[in-house]
C-alpha positions as CSV (number, residue, x, y, z in Angstrom):
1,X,95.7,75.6,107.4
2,X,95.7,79.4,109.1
3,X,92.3,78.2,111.4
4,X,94.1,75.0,111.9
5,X,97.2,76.3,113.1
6,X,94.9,78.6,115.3
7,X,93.0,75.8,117.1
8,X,95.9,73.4,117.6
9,X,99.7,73.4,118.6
10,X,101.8,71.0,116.4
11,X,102.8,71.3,112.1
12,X,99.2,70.2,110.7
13,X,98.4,73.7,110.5
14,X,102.0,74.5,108.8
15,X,101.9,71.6,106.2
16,X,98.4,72.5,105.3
17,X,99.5,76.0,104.2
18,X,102.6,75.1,102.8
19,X,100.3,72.6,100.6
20,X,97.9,75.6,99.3
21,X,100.8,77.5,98.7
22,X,102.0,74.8,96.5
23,X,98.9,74.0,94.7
24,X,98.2,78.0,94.6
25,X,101.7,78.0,92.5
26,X,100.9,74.6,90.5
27,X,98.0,76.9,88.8
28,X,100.3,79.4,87.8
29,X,99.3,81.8,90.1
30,X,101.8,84.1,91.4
31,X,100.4,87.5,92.4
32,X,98.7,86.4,96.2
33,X,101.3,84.0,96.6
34,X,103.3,87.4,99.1
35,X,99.9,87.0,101.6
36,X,99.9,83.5,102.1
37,X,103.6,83.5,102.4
38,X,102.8,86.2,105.1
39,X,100.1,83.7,106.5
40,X,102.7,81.3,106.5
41,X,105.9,83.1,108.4
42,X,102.8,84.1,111.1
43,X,102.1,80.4,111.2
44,X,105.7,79.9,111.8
45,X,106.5,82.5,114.2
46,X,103.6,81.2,116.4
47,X,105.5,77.8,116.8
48,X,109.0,79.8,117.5
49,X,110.1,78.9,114.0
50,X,111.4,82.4,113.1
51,X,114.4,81.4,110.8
52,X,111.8,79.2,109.0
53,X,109.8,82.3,109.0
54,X,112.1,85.3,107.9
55,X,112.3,82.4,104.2
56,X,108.8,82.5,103.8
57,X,108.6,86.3,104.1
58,X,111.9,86.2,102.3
59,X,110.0,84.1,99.3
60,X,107.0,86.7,99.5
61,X,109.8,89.7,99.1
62,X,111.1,87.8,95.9
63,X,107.7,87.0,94.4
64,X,107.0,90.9,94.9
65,X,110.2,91.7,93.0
66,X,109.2,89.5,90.2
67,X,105.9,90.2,89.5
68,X,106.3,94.0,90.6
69,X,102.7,93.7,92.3
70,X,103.3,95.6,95.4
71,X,100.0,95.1,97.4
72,X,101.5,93.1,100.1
73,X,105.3,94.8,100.0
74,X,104.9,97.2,103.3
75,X,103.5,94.0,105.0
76,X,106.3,91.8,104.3
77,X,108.6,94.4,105.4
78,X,107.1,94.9,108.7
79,X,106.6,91.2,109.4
80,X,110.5,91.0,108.7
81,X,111.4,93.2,111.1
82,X,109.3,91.9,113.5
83,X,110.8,88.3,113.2
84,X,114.0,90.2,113.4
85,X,113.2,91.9,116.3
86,X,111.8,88.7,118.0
87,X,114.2,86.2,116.9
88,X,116.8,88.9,118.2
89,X,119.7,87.4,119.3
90,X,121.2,90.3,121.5
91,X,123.2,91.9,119.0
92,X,122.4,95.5,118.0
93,X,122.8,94.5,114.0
94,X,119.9,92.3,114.1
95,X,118.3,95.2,115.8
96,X,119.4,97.6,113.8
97,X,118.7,95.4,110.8
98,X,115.1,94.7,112.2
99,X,114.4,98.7,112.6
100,X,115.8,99.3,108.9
101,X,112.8,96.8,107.8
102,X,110.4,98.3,109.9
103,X,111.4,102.0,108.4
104,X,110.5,100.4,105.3
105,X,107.7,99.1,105.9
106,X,106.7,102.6,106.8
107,X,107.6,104.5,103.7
108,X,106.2,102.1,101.5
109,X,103.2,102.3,103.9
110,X,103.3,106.1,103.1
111,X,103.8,105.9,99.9
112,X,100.9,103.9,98.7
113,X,98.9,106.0,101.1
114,X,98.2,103.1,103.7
115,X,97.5,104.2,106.2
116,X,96.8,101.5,108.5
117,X,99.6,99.5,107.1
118,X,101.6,101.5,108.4
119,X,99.9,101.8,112.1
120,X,100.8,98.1,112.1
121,X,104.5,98.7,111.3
122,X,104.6,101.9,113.9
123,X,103.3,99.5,116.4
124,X,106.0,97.1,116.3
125,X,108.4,100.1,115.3
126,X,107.7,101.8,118.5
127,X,108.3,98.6,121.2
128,X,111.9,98.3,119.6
129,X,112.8,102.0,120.0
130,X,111.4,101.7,123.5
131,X,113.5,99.2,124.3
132,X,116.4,101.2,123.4
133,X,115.5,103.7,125.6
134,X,114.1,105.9,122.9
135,X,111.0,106.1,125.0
136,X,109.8,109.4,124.0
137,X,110.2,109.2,120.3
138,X,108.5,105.6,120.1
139,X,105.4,107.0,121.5
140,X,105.1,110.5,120.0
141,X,105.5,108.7,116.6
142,X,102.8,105.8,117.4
143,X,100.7,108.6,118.8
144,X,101.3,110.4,115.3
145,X,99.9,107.6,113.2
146,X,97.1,106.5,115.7
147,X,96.0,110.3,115.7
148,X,95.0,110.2,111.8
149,X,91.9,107.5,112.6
150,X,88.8,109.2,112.8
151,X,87.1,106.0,113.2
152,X,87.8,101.7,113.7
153,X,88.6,102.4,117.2
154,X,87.3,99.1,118.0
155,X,89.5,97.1,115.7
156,X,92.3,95.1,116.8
157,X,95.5,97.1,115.1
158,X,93.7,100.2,116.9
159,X,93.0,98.4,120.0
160,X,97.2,97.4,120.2
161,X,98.3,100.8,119.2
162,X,96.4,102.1,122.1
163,X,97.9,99.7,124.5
164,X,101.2,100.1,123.7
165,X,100.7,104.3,123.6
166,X,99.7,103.7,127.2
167,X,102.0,101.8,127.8
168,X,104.8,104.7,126.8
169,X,103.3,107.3,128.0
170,X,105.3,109.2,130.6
171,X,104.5,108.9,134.0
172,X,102.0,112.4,135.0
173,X,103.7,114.3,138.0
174,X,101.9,116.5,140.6
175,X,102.7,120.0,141.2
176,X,105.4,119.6,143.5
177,X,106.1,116.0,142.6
178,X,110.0,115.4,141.7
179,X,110.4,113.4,138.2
């Protein structure tokens, strides 16, 4: 259903996800069931569906709470404060409500020593404090995160950090250059 959705526009992809999810459940399965949730709210999002995609991520957040396996928790934080954050609808308490998630995402990030968990949440962290005009802060705290990989400089959560670190770095001045 996740290659499907990929490769074509339209709900095939959706339903076909949504269906595994079902069948995943109908086994009596519940401790994955937080990734493909996640798998579905990305599915979701892609199509602009982000209310649709906060309940899956919702569902995942509820599944974690019941079966107290927390492998996927930071995740599901920082992909609900990224739909926040994109379904944003101007006001500064779905903002502020999308950066609480995202904080979250970090400490639990921290706390189970995941690190590039929470590079992923710091990267959509630092955007939103940008945007706020909280320029500085957003990139000294990506460029924090970013600076404990040794390695995987290639990969693509490394690749976007880098991009958006260049893309809040502060303008260079020459010697006798006014800011």
């Amino acid at each position: 259903g996740w290659a499907n959705n990929q490769e074509n526009e339209g709900d095939e992809g959706i339903d076909l996800i949504r269906e595994a999810i079902s069948d995943w459940r109908a086994s009596g399965a519940e401790l994955v069931i937080p990734q493909f949730q996640q798998v579905l709210a990305a599915a979701l999002a892609e199509c602009g569906s982000y209310d649709e995609a906060l309940l899956a991520v919702d569902e995942a957040l509820s599944v974690i709470s019941n079966t107290g396996d927390r492998s996927f928790e930071a995740d599901c934080w920082r992909w609900k404060g990224e739909l926040l954050w994109r379904r944003r609808e101007g006001t500064d308490s779905i903002h502020s409500e999308a950066e609480a998630c995202l904080h979250k995402a970090i400490a639990i990030a921290r706390q189970q020593k995941a690190v590039s968990l929470e590079l992923r949440a710091h990267t959509r962290l630092s955007p939103l404090l940008a945007a706020r005009g909280e320029v500085e802060l957003a990139h000294q705290s990506l460029a924090e995160i970013h600076g404990k990989f040794k390695e995987g400089f290639d990969t693509h959560d490394l690749k976007h950090a880098k991009r958006i670190l260049e893309e809040l770095r502060p303008p260079v001045h020459s010697v006798g250059d006014t800011p």
